[in-house]
N, C-alpha and C positions, 0 to 999 in steps of 0.2 A: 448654553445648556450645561458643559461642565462646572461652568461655576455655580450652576443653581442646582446640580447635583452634588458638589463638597461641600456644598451649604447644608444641603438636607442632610448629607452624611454626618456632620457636625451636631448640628441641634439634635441627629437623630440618637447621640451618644450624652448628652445632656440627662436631666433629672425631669421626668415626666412631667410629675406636680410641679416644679418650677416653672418648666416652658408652660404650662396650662396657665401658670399665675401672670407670667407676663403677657401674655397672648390675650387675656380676659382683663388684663390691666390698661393693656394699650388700645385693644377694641373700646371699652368704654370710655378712655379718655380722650380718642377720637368722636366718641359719636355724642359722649355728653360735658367733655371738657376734663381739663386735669384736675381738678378735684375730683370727682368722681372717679377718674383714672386711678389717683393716690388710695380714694379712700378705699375702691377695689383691690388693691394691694395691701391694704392695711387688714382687709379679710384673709386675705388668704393666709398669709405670714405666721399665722400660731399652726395651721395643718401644717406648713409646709415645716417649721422648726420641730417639731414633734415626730414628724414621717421617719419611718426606717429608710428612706431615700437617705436626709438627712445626716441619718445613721454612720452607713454605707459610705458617705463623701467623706467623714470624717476617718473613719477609721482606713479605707483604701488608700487616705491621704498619708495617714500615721505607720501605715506598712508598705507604702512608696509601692501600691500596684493602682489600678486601672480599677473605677467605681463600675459595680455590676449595680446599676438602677432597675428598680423591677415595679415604679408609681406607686408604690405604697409609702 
């Protein structure tokens, strides 16, 4: 149980719209094969390159603190 709680704690510091991309990328590439998997991924990829997430990782990176993600 604590390992599946620093799991959650981890993914829960993640980038919303990411975890949403892969989580919808790996769902339908289990239920309709990796193609479809990829090409679910290949949608999401311009939101996600565009979001103020995005942003945020970049620039938290460039000033050496901690990304405040808020799914936009």
């Amino acid at each position: 149980m604590k390992e599946a709680e620093a799991f959650a704690m981890a993914l829960a510091k993640r980038p919303p719209l990411a975890v949403a991309a892969v989580l919808s990328g790996m769902n339908v590439g289990l239920e309709k094969g990796i193609e479809e998997g990829l090409r679910k991924d290949s949608e999401w990829a311009p939101k996600i390159i565009s979001s103020k997430d995005a942003m945020e990782g970049m620039t938290a990176f460039l000033e050496k603190r901690a990304p405040v993600f808020k799914g936009e």
